[in-house]
C-alpha positions, 0 to 999 in steps of 0.5 A: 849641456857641456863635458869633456868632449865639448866643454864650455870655455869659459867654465871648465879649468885645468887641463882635459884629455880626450880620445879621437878615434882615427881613420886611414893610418898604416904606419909609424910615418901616419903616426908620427905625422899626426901627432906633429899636427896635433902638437902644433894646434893651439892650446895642446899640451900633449898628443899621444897616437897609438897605430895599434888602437887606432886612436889620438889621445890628447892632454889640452887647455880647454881655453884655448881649443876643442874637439873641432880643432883637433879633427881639423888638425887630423884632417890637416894631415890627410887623416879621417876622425869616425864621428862621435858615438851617438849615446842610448839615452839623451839623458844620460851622458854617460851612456854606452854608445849605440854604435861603437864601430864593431860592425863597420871594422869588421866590414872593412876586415872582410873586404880586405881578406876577399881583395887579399884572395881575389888578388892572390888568385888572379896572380896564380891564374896569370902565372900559369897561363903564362907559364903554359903559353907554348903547351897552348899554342900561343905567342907572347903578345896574345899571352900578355893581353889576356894576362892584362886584363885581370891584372888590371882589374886586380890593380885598380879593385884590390889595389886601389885603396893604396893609390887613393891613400898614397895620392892622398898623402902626397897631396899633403906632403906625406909619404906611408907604407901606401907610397911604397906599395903604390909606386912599387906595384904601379910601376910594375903594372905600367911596364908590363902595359906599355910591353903589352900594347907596345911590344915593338918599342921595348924590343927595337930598344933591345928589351925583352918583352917580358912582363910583371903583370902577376909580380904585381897581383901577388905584391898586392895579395900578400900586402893586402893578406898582412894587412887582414892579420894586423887588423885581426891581432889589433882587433884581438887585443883591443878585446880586453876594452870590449870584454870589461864593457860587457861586464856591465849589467843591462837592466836594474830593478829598481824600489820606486814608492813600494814597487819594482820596476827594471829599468835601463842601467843609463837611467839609475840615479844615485840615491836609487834603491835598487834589489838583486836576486839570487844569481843577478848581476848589481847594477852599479855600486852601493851600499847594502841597506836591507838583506844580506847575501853572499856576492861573487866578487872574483871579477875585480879581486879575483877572488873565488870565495863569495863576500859575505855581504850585510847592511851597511857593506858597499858592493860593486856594480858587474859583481854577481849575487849568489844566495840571498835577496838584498836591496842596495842604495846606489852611490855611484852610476854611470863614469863614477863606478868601479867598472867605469873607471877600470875601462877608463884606465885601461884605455889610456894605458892602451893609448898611451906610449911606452919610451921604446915606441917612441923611439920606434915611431922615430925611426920608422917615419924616417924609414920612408922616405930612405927606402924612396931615396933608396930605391931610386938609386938602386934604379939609377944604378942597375940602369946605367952600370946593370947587364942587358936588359939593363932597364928590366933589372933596374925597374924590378930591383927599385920595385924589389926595394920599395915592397920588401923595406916596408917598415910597418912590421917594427911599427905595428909590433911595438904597439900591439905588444905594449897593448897585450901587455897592459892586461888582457880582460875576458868573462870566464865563468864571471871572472875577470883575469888579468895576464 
C-alpha cells in the first residue's frame, strides 16, 4: 500500500507535500538552516519550517524523492524528526494516530519548568551565602567551594541541554541560540572554578578572586524559565488543530442487513447507512435517505438556528442531531470529509510562512553569528584598554553580550503571532469560533 508520506514512484504524478515534525529547534538560525538543507535535497520544490509548529512542510517531486530523504537532510543539519504516528486501524489510512506527541510535550514542558526552578533556586541559595560570608565567620576561598558544588550541578543538569545542542551544532557547522547560552554560561562557570580551586594564580595576576558561580545559575534559570512560556504559547496556539480533531465523533451506528451495530468511526465505508439519535454527533457526511430531524449546524456556519433536514439533504460529519431520529448514507469518510479538510487547511495555514517571517527568519540567522563577532570584540576590548581587573570585566561584559543578544524573542514572536492569527478553533457549547 502506497500515499503521500510513502508514495510509489513510479504511480504517483505531480507534486505532493508532506509534514515532518522537528525535534530540537530553538531559533530562526535552526529555522533557516533546515530548510537550506531541505532545498538542497533532490527532487524538492519547496520547504517551508515554521519554529512556532515545529514542523518542516515540504512541496516535492515524488519521482525524484521521499520521506527518507528528507529526514536525512533534517538529520544532515544536526536535526531530529519524531517518528510517524502509528495509525488506530491497519485498515484504515486515515485513521487518528494512537499517539500524537501530546504526552511526551508536556513531558518535556514539565522537566523544563522543574530545571528552570532548580536553577533559579540554587542561584538564590548561592547569592545569599555569599552575601552572608562575613556575618558566618567564613573566608572567601571556603565560600567559594561550597558555592561550586551546586552551581556545578545546576550547570551540568539544568544546563546541560544547551551544551549537547551547541556542541551538536557545531559538529555540523551551526551556530543557535544553544551557542549563546552555552559559551556565555560556560565561561562564567570555568572562571569561577578556576578562581576556586586556584585562587593564588588569579591574585598573583592582580585579580580579585571573585566568582559568578550564580550569575550563571540565574542565567540558565531565566533561559530555561523562557523557554517553558514558549512552549506553553506554542503549545496554546497550536490548540486550535487538536480542538477541530476533537470534534470528530468517536463511534457510528451503522444499518448492516436490518441491524445496528457501533462501530469505530476508522471503519465506516462509503455507501454506509449509518442512524443518529436525537442528541448524537454524525459521524461522517452524507446524504439523508429516511427521517428527518433538525441538525445543529453552528460548529461549521456558526449558525445558532438548527437546519431542518429531509431525505435527500446532505449533512456534515461532527454536526449534532437534535430532535428526530434519521438514517443517512455516507459519501465521505475518513480525509474526504468536511471536518478533515478544515483540519487539513488549518494546518498548512499554520506551517506555512507569511512574507515578514521570512524576512524575519533572514535576520535572525545572521543575529548569530554577529552577536559572536560581537562578543569577542567586546572581550578583546575591555581586555586590553578596560580598568583593572581588566580580565574580570571583559569575561563579564562578552557573557553579558552573548545572553542578552538572543534573537529567539523577534524569531519565535513572528510565528506564534501568524499562528493566532490563522484561527483559533474550540468546542463551546458544540460551536466552532473563528477569531
Amino acid at each position: 500500500m502506497t500515499d503521500a508520506t510513502h508514495p510509489d514512484r513510479s504511480a504517483v504524478q505531480g507534486p505532493l507535500e508532506i509534514s515532518l515534525d522537528v525535534e530540537g529547534m530553538t531559533c530562526a538560525s535552526c529555522v533557516n538552516r533546515i530548510e537550506r538543507f531541505l532545498n538542497k535535497t533532490d527532487g524538492v520544490l519547496e520547504a517551508n519550517v515554521n519554529i512556532a509548529t515545529e514542523r518542516a512542510t515540504i512541496t516535492y517531486d515524488p519521482g525524484s524523492a521521499d520521506r527518507a530523504d528528507f529526514v536525512g537532510a533534517d538529520e544532515a543539519a544536526g536535526y531530529d524528526v519524531r517518528p510517524e504516528p502509528v495509525p488506530a486501524s491497519t485498515t484504515e489510512p486515515t485513521a487518528p494516530a494512537v499517539d500524537d506527541g501530546t504526552a511526551e510535550l508536556e513531558r518535556a514542558r514539565r522537566d523544563t519548568a522543574i530545571k528552570a526552578h532548580v536553577a533559579q533556586a540554587n542561584a538564590a541559595a548561592i547569592y545569599e551565602h555569599t552575601m552572608g560570608s562575613e556575618r558566618l565567620g567564613l573566608a572567601a576561598e571556603d565560600v567559594n567551594r561550597i558555592a561550586m558544588l551546586p552551581a556545578t550541578f545546576v550547570m551540568f543538569w539544568a544546563g546541560g541541554d544547551f551544551i549537547r545542542k551547541a556542541w551538536k551544532g557545531a559538529r555540523h557547522g551551526a551556530v543557535s541560540m544553544e551557542t549563546l547560552v552555552a559559551i556565555g554560561t560556560l565561561a562564567a562557570w570555568a572562571y569561577s572554578t578556576i578562581v576556586t580551586l586556584w585562587p593564588e594564580v588569579v591574585v598573583s595576576a592582580g585579580i580579585e578572586p571573585f566568582t559568578y558561580y550564580e550569575t550563571a545559575a540565574v542565567i540558565i534559570g531565566l533561559v530555561l524559565t523562557g523557554r517553558w512560556l514558549e512552549a506553553r504559547a506554542k503549545s496554546q496556539t497550536a490548540g486550535a488543530v487538536k480542538s477541530l480533531k476533537g470534534l470528530q465523533a468517536r463511534t457510528a451506528r451503522v444499518v448492516r442487513d436490518g441491524v445496528e451495530v457501533d462501530v469505530p468511526i476508522e471503519e465506516v465505508q462509503a455507501g454506509d447507512h449509518i442512524r443518529v439519535r436525537p442528541g448524537e454527533k454524525l459521524a461522517v457526511d452524507g446524504v439523508v435517505t429516511d427521517g428527518g430531524s433538525a441538525v445543529d449546524e453552528s460548529m461549521l456556519t456558526g449558525e445558532s438556528m438548527p437546519v431542518t433536514k429531509e431525505p435527500g439533504d446532505e449533512v456534515i460529519g461532527a454536526t449534532i442531531n437534535t430532535t428526530g431520529s434519521l438514517v443517512f448514507e455516507a459519501t465521505h469518510v475518513g480525509s474526504d470529509t468536511v471536518l478533515a479538510q478544515i483540519v487539513r487547511m488549518v494546518q498548512e495555514a499554520q506551517g506555512s510562512k507569511a512574507p515578514i517571517q521570512r524576512l524575519v527568519d533572514l535576520i535572525s540567522s545572521r543575529f548569530v553569528p554577529m552577536v559572536l563577532i560581537l562578543a569577542a570584540i567586546t572581550f578583546v576590548v575591555w581586555l586590553f584598554m578596560g580598568p583593572e581587573p581588566s580580565l574580570t570585566f571583559a569575561l563579564v561584559s562578552a557573557i553579558t553580550v552573548l545572553i542578552i543578544a538572543c534573537p529567539c524573542a523577534m524569531g519565535l514572536a513572528t510565528p506564534t503571532a501568524i499562528m493566532v492569527g490563522t484561527g483559533k478553533a474550540a468546542e463551546t457549547g458544540g460551536r466552532f469560533e473563528l477569531g
